[in-house]
C-alpha positions as a Markdown table, in Angstrom:
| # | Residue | x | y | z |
|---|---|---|---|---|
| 1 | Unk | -117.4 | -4.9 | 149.0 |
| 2 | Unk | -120.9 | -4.1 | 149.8 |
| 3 | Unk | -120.4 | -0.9 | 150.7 |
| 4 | Unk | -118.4 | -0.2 | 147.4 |
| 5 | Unk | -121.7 | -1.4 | 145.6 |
| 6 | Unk | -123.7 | 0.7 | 147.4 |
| 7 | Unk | -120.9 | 4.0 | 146.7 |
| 8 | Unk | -120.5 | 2.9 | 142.6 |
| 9 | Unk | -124.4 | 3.0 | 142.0 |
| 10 | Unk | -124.3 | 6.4 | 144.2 |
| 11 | Unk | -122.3 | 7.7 | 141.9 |
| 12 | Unk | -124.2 | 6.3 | 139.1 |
| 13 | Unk | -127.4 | 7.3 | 140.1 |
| 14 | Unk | -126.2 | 11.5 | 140.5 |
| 15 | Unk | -124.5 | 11.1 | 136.9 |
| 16 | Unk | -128.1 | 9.9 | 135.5 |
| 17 | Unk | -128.9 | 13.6 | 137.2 |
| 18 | Unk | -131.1 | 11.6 | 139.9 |
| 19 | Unk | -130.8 | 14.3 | 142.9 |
| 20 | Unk | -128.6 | 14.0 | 145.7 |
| 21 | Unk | -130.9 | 13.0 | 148.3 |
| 22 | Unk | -132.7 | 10.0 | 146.3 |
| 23 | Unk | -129.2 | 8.6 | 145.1 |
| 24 | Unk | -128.5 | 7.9 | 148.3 |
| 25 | Unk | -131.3 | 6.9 | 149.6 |
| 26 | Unk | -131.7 | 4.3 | 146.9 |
| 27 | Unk | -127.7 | 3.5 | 146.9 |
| 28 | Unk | -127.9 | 2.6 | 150.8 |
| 29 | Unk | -131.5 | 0.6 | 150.3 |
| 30 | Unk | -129.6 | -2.1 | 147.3 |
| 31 | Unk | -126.2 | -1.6 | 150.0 |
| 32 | Unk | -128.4 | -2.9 | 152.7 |
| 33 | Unk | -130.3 | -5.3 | 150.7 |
| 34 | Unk | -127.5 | -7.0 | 148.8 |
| 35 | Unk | -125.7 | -7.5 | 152.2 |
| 36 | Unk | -129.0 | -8.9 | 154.1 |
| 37 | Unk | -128.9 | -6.3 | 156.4 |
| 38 | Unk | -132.1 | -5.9 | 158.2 |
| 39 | Unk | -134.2 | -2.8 | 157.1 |
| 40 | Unk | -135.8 | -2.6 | 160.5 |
| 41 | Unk | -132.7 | -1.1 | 161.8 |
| 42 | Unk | -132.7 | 1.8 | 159.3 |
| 43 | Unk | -135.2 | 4.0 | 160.9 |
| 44 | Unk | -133.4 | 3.7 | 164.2 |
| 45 | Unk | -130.0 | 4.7 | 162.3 |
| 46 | Unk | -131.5 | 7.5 | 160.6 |
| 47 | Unk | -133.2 | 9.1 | 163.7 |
| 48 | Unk | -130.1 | 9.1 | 165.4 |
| 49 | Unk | -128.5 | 10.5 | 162.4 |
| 50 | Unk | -130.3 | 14.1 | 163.0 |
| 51 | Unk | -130.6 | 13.7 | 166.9 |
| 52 | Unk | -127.4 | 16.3 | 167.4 |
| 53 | Unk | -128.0 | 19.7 | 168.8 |
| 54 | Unk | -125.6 | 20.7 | 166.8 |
| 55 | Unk | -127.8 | 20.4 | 163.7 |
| 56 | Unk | -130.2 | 23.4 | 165.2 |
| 57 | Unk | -127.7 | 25.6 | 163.6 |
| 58 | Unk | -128.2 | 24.9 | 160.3 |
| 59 | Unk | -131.6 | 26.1 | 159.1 |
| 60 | Unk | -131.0 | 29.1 | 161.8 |
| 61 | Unk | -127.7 | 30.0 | 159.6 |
| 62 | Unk | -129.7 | 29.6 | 156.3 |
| 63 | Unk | -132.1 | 32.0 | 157.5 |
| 64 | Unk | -129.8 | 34.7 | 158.0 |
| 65 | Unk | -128.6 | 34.4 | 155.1 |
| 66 | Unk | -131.9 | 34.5 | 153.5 |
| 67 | Unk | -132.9 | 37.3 | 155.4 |
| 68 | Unk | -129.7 | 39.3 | 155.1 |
| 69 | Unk | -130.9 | 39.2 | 150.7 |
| 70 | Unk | -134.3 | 40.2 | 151.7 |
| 71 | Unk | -134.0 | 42.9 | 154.0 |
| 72 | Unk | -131.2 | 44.4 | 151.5 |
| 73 | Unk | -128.3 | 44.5 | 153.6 |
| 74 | Unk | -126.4 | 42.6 | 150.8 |
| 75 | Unk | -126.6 | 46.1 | 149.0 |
| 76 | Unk | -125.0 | 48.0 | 151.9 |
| 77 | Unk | -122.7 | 45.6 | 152.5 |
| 78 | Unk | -121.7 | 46.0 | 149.0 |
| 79 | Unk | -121.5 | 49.7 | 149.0 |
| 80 | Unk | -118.6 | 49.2 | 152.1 |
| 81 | Unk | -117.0 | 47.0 | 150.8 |
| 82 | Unk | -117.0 | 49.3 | 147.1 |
| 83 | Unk | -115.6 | 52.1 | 149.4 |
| 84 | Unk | -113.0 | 49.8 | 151.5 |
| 85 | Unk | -112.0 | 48.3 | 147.9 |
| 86 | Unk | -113.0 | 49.7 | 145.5 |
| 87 | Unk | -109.6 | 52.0 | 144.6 |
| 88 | Unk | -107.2 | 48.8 | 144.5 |
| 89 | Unk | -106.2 | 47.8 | 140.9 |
| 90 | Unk | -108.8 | 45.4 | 140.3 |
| 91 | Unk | -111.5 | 47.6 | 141.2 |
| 92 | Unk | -114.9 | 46.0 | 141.6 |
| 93 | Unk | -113.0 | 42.7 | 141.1 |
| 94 | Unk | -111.6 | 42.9 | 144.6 |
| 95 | Unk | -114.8 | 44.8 | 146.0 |
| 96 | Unk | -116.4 | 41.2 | 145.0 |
| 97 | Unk | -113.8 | 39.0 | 147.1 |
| 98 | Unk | -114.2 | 41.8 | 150.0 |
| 99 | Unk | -117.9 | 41.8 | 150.0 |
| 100 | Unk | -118.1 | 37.8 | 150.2 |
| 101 | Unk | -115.5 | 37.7 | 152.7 |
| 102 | Unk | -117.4 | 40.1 | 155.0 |
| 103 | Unk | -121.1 | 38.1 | 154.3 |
| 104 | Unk | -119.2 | 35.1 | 155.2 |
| 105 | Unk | -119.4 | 35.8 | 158.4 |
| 106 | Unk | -122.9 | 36.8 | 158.5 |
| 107 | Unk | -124.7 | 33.3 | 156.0 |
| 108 | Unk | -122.1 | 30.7 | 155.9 |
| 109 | Unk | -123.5 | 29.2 | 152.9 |
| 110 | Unk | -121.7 | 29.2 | 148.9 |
| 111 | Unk | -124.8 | 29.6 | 147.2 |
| 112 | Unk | -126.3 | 32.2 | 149.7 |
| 113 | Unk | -123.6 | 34.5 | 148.7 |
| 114 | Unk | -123.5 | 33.5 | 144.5 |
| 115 | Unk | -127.3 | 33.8 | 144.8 |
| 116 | Unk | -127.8 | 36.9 | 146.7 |
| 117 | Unk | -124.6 | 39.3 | 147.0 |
| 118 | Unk | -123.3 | 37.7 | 144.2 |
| 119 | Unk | -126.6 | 39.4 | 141.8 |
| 120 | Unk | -125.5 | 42.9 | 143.9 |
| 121 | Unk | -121.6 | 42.4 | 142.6 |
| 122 | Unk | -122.4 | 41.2 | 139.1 |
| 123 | Unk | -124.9 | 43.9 | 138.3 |
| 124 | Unk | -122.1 | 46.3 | 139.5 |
| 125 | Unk | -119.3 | 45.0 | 137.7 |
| 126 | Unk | -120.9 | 44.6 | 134.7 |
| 127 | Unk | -122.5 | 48.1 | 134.7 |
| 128 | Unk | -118.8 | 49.0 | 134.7 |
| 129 | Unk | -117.2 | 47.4 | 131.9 |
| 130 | Unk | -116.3 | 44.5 | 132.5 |
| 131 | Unk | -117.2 | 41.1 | 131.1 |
| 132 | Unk | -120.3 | 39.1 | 131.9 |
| 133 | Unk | -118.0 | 35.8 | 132.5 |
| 134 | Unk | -115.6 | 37.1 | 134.1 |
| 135 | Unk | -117.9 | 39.1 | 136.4 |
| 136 | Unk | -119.8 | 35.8 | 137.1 |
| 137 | Unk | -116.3 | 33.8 | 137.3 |
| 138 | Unk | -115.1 | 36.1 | 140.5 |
| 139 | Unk | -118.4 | 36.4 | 142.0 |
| 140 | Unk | -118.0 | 32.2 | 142.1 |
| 141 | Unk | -114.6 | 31.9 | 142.6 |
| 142 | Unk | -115.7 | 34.0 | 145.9 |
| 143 | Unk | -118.6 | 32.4 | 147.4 |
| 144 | Unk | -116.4 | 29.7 | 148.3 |
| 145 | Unk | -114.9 | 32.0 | 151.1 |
| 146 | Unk | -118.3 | 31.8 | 152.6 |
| 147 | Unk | -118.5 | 28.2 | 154.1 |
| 148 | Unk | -115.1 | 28.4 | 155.3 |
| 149 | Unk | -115.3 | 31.7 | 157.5 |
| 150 | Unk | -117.6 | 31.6 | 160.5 |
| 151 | Unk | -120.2 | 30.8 | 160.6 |
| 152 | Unk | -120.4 | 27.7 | 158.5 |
| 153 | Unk | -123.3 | 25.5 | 157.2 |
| 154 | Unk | -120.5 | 22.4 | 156.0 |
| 155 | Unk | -118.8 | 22.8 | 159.1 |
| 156 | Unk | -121.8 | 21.8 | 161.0 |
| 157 | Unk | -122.8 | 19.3 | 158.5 |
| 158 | Unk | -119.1 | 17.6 | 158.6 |
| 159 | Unk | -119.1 | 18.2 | 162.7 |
| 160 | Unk | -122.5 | 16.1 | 162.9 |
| 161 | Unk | -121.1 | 13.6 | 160.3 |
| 162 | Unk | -118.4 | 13.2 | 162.7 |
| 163 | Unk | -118.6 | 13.9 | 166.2 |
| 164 | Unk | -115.4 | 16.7 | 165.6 |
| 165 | Unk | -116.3 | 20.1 | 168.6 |
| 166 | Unk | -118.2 | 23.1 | 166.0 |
| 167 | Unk | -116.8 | 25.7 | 167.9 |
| 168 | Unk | -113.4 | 24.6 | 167.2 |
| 169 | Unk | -114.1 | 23.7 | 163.5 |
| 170 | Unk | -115.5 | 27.7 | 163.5 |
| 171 | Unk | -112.5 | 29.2 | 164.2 |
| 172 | Unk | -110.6 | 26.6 | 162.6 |
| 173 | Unk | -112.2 | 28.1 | 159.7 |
| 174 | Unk | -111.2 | 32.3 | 160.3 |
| 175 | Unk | -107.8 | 32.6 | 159.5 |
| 176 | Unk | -107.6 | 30.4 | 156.3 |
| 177 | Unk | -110.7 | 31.5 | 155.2 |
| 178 | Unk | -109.0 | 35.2 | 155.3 |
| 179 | Unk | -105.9 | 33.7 | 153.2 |
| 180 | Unk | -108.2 | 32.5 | 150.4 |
| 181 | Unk | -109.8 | 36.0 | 150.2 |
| 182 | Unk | -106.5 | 37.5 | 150.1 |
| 183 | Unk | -105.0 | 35.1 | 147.4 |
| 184 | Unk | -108.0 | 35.6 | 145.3 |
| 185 | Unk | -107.3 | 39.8 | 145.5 |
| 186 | Unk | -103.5 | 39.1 | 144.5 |
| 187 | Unk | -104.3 | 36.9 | 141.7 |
| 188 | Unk | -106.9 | 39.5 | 140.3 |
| 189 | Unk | -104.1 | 42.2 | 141.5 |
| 190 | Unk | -101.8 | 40.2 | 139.0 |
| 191 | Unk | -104.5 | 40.1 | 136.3 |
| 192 | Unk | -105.4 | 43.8 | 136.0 |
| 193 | Unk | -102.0 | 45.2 | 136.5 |
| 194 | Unk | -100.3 | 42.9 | 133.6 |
| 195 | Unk | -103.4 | 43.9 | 131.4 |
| 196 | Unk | -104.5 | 39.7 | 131.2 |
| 197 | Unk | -108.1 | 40.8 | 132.0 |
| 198 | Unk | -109.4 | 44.6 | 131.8 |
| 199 | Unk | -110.5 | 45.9 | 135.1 |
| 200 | Unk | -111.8 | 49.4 | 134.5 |
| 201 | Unk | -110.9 | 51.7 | 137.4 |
| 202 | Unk | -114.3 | 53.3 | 139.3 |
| 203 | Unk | -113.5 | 54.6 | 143.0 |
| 204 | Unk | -111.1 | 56.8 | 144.3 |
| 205 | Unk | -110.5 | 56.0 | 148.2 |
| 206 | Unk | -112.4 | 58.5 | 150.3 |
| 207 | Unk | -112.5 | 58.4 | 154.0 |
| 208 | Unk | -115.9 | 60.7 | 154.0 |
| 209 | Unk | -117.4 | 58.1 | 152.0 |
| 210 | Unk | -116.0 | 55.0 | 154.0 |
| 211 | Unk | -117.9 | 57.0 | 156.8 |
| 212 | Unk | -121.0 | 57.0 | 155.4 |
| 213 | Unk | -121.5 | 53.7 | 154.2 |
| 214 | Unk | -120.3 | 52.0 | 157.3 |
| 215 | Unk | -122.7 | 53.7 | 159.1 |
| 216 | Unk | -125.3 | 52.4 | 156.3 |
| 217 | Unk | -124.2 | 49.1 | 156.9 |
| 218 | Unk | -123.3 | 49.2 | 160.5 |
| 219 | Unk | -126.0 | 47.4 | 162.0 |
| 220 | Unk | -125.6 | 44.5 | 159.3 |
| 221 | Unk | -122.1 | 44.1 | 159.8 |
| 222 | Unk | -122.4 | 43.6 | 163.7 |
| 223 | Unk | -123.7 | 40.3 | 163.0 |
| 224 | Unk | -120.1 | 38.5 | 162.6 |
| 225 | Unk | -118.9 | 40.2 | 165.0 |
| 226 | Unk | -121.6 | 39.5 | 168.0 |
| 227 | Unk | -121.2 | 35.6 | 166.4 |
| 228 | Unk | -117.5 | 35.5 | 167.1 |
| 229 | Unk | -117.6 | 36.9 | 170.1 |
| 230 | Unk | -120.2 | 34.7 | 171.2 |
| 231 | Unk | -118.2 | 31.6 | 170.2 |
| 232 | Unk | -114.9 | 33.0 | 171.4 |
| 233 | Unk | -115.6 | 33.7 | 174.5 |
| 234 | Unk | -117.4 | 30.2 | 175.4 |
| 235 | Unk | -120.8 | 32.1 | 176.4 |
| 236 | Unk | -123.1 | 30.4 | 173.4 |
| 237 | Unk | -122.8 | 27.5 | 171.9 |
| 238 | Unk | -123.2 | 27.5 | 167.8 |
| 239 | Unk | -126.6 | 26.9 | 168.1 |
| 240 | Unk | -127.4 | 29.6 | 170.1 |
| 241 | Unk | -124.9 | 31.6 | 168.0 |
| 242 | Unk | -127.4 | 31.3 | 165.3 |
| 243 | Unk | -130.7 | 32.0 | 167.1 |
| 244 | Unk | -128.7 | 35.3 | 167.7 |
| 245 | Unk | -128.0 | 36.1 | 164.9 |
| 246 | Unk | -131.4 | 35.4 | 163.6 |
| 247 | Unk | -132.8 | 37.8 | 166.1 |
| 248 | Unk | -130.6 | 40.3 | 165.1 |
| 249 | Unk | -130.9 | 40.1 | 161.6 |
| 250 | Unk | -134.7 | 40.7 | 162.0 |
| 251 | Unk | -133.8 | 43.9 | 164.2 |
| 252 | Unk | -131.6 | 45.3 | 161.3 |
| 253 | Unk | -134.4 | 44.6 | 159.0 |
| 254 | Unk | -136.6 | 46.8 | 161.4 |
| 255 | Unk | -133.9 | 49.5 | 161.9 |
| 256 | Unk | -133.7 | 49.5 | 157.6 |
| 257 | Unk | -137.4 | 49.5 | 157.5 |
| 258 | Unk | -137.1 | 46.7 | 155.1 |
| 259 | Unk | -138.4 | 43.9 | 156.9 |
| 260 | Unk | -141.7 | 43.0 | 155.4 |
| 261 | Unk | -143.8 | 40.1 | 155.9 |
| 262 | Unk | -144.1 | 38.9 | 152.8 |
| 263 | Unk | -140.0 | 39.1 | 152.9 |
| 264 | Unk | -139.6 | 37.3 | 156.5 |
| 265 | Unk | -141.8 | 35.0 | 154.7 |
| 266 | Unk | -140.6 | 33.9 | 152.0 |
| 267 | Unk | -136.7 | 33.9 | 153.8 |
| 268 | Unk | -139.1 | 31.1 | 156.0 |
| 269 | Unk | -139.9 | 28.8 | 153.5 |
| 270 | Unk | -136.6 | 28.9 | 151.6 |
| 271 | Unk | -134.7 | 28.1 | 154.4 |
| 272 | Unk | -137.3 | 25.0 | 155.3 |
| 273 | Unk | -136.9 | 23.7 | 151.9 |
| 274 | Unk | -133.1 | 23.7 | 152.0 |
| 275 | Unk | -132.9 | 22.9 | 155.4 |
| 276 | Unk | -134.9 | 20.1 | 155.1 |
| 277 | Unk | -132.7 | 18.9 | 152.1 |
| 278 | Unk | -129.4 | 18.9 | 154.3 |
| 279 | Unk | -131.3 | 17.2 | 157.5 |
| 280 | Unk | -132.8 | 14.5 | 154.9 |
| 281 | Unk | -129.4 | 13.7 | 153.6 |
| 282 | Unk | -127.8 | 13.2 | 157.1 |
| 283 | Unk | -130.3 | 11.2 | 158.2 |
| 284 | Unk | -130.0 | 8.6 | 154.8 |
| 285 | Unk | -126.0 | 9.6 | 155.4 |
| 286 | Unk | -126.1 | 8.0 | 159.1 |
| 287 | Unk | -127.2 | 4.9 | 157.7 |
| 288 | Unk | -124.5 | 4.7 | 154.8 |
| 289 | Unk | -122.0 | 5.4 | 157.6 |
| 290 | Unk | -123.0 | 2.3 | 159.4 |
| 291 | Unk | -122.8 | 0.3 | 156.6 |
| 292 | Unk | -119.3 | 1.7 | 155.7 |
| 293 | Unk | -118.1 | 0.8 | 159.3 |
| 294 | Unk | -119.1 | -3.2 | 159.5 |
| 295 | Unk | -118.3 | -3.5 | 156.1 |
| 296 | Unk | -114.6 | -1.9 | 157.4 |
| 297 | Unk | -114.4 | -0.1 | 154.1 |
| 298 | Unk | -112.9 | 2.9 | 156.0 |
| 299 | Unk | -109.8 | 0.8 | 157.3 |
| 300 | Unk | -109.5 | -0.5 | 154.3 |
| 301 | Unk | -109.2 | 2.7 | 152.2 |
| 302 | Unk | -106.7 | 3.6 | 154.8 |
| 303 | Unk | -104.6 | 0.5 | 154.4 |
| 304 | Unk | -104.6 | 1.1 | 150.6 |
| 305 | Unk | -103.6 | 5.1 | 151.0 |
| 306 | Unk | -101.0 | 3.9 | 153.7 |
| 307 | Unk | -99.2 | 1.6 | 151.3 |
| 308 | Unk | -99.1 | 3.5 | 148.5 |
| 309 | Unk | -97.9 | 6.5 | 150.2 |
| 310 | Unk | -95.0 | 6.1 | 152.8 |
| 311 | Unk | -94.9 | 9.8 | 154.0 |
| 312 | Unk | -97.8 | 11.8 | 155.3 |
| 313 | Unk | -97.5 | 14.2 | 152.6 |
| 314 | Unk | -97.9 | 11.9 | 149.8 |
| 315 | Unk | -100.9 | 10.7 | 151.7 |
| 316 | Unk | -101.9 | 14.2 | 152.1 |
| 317 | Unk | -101.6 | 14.7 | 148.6 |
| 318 | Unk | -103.5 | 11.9 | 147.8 |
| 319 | Unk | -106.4 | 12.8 | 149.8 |
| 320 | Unk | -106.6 | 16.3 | 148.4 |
| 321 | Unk | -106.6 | 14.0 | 145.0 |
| 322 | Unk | -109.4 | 12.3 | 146.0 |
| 323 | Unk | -111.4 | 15.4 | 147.7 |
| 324 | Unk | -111.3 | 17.2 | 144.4 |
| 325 | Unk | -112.7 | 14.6 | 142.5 |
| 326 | Unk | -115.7 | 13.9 | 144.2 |
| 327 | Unk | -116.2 | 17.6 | 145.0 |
| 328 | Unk | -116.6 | 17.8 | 140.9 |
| 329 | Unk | -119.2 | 14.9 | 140.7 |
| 330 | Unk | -121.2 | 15.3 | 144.1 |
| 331 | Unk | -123.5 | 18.0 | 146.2 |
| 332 | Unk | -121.3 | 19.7 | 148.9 |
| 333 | Unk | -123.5 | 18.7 | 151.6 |
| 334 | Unk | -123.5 | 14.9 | 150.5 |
| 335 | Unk | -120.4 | 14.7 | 149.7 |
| 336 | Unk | -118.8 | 15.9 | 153.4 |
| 337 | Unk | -121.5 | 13.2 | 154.8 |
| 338 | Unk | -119.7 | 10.5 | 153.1 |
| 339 | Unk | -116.2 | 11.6 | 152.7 |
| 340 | Unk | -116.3 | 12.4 | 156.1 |
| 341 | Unk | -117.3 | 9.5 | 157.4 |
| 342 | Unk | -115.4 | 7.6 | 155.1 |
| 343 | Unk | -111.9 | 9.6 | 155.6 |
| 344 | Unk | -111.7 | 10.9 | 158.8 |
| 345 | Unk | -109.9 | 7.7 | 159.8 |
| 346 | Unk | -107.7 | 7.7 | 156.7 |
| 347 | Unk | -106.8 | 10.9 | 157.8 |
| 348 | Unk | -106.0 | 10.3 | 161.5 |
| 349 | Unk | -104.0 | 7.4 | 160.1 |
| 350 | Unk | -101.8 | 10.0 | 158.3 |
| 351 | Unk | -101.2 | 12.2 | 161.9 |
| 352 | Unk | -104.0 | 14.8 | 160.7 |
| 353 | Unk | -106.0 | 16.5 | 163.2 |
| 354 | Unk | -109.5 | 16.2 | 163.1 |
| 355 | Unk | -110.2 | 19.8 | 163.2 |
| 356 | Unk | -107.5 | 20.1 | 160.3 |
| 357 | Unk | -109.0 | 17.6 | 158.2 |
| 358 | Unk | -112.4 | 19.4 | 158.7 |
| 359 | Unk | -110.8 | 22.4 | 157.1 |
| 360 | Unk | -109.4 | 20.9 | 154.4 |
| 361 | Unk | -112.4 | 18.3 | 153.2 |
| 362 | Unk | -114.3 | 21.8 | 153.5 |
| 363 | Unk | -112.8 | 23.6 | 151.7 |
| 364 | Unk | -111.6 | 20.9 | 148.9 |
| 365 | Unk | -115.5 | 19.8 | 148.0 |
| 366 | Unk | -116.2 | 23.9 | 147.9 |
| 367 | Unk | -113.8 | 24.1 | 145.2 |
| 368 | Unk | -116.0 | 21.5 | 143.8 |
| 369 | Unk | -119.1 | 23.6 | 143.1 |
| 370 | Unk | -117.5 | 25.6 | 140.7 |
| 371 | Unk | -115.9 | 22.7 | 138.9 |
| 372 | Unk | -117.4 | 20.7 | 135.7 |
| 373 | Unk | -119.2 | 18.8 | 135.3 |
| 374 | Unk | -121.5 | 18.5 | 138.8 |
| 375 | Unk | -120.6 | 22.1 | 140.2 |
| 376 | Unk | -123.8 | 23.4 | 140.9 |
| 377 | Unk | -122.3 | 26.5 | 142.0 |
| 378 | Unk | -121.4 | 27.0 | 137.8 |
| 379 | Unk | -124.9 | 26.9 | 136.9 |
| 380 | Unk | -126.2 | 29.1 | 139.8 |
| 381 | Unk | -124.2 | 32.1 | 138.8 |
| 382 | Unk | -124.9 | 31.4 | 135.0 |
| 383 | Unk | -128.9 | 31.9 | 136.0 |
| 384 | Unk | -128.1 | 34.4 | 137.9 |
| 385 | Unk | -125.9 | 36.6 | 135.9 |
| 386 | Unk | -127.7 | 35.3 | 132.6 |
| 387 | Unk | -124.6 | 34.0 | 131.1 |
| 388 | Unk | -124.0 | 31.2 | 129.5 |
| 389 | Unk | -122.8 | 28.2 | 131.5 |
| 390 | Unk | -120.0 | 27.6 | 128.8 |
| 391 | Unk | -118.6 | 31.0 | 129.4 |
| 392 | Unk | -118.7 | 30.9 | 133.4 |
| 393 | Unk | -116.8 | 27.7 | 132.8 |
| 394 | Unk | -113.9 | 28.8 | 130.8 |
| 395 | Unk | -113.8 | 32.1 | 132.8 |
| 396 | Unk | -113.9 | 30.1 | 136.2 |
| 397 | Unk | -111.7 | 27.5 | 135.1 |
| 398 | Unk | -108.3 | 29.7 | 135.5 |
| 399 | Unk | -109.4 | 30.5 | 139.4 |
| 400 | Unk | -108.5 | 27.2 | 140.4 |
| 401 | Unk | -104.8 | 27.9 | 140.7 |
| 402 | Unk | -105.4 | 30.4 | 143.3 |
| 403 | Unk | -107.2 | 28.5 | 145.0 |
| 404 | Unk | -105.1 | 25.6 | 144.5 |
| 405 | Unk | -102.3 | 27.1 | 146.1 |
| 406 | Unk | -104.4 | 28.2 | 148.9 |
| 407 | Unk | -105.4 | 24.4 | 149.6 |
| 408 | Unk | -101.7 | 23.7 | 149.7 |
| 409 | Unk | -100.9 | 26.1 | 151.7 |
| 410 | Unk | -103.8 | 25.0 | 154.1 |
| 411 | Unk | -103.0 | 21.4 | 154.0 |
| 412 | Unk | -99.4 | 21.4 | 154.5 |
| 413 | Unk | -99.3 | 24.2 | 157.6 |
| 414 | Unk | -101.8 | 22.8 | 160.0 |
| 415 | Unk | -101.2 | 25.8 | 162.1 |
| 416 | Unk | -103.5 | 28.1 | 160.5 |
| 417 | Unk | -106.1 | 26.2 | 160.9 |
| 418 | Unk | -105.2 | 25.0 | 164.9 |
| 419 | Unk | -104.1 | 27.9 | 166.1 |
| 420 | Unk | -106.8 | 30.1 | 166.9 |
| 421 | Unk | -109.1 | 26.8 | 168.4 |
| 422 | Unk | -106.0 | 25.7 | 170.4 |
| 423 | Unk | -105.6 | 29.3 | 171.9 |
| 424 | Unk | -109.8 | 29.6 | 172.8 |
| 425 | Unk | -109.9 | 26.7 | 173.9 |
| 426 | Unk | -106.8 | 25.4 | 175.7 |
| 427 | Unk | -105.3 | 28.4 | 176.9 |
């Protein structure tokens, strides 16, 4: 019941637009205080809470993201992506699904990709005709491919939260993040061949020009590459994955002669800031989590799921329910913090995998930043691309399907998600 308090005045606080970090913070305090908890224990909790190796990777991930932006190699990336996609019906449309999908695996991070790319794509598309909203709808409809694909901010954060290998949740990650990319480019496929939305044509495939601009962005899109490989083959842990890739990102800043200080420095203190955001929020997270557990409000949710579902995939279904609605009224990062916690044994109940469920809480609180009325992802893009937040809603709004059937797909054939870990790492 307690912990139930402390989760209704969470949820209270975020709707009075308190942030993230101070709802909790405040929602665990009353929690602890209205339970008679002692307080002493809370610094212990919350020191424990960021003590994982693990969590080195996130503000090294950030960082490439944020120097990727500043060094320009969003721009080339672009440009090969324009000349790999650019001649499919859909034109720049799909070029924006096949840029984010390749600077997934460089960032890892939604808004790194709405943010930076995402000004590159918009710019680009709407140069060419077509609408502001819908421009800024694809552009977010797309940056959710980017937490999902390796590497993965949320997948760190929800491996931290619960104890459930990186490496595996990584490649866990590849292959359905690859199927949302691709159901995104059939549904705009759909759209711009049956005339729903006008995609003015701009490229005509040439192999002279696909030469040239992946030898411009060559060096930038070696970073996935020399990740996966480093996390296939068992020779670096995630952490040193992202130190890597750091390095290397700052020697393709030096081969583009872009790499400035005042560049490496300002990709320095934007990464501190929202690294320190996600390390403050697991630490107040840890102690939430303990206050779940002896209040037993996990196996109690699980009970109530159990007995109103008989079959795993009414369960399933339900949890997906569930996901979606706090992905709409919650932060990413917070949200997999709690609902991790909180699920992970509702899930296990249900015969889900760990690694599975990682995949799918992922990937259904991502669909959440670009949902009203707490997607953040929604008013991102509508600074960014200067259009109204109204309009990115109603143009975003019809991108759910795709992605809804993607989340199906993803929930209800486990393999996708287990079969590349299972084959790394068991033989």
């Amino acid at each position: 019941m307690i912990a139930l308090l402390a989760l209704g005045l969470f949820f209270a606080l975020l709707l009075m637009r308190a942030s993230a970090a101070s709802a909790m913070g405040i929602a665990c305090l009353v929690g602890l205080l209205a339970g008679g908890y002692p307080l002493s224990q809370v610094p212990r909790y919350m020191s424990t809470g960021v003590e994982s190796f693990v969590l080195l990777a996130v503000p090294f991930f950030i960082l490439v993201g944020n120097l990727l932006n500043g060094v320009g190699a969003t721009q080339r990336i672009f440009d090969f992506a324009r000349a790999v996609f650019g001649s499919i019906p859909g034109a720049l449309a799909q070029v924006n699904v096949g840029a984010s999908m390749i600077f997934a695996g460089m960032s890892g991070a939604a808004l790194a990709d709405a943010a930076g790319l995402g000004t590159v794509e918009m710019q680009a598309m709407r140069r060419a005709g077509y609408r502001p909203a819908f421009a800024a709808a694809v552009t977010l409809a797309s940056s959710v491919i980017g937490p999902i694909i390796p590497p993965s901010v949320v997948m760190v954060v929800y491996s931290a939260a619960t104890g459930v290998s990186t490496g595996r949740l990584f490649l866990a990650g590849l292959v359905p993040g690859v199927l949302i990319g691709l159901v995104l480019m059939i549904y705009i496929y759909v759209l711009a061949r049956t005339g729903r939305e006008p995609c003015p044509a701009t490229d005509r495939f040439s192999l002279s020009v696909l030469g040239r601009r992946a030898l411009s962005a060559g060096p930038a899109l070696l970073a996935p590459v020399i990740v996966l490989a480093g996390l296939v083959s068992g020779s670096v842990t995630p952490t040193e994955a992202g130190v890597a890739a750091v390095l290397y990102t700052l020697l393709v800043g030096v081969m583009y002669r872009t790499l400035t200080l005042g560049v490496l420095m300002t990709a320095l203190r934007e990464s501190a800031m929202t690294s320190a955001t996600i390390l403050y929020l697991i630490a107040v997270s840890a102690v939430f989590g303990w206050l779940i557990t002896v209040e037993g409000t996990a196996h109690q949710l699980a009970s109530l799921i159990t007995l109103a579902g008989d079959s795993p995939i009414v369960g399933l279904l339900m949890l997906n329910l569930l996901l979606l609605v706090i992905g709409c009224l919650m932060e990413t990062t917070a949200a997999i913090l709690i609902a991790g916690s909180l699920l992970l044994p509702v899930a296990t109940a249900l015969g889900v995998d760990p690694v599975h469920f990682g995949v799918i809480l992922c990937f259904n609180l991502l669909i959440g930043i670009m949902t009203p009325p707490m997607g953040v992802g929604l008013f991102v893009i509508a600074a960014v691309g200067r259009v109204p937040v109204a309009s990115v809603i109603r143009a975003a709004l019809p991108f759910l399907v795709p992605l809804m059937v993607a989340l199906m797909v993803i929930t209800f054939v486990p393999a996708l998600s287990l079969w590349l870990p299972g084959l790394v790492f068991d033989g």
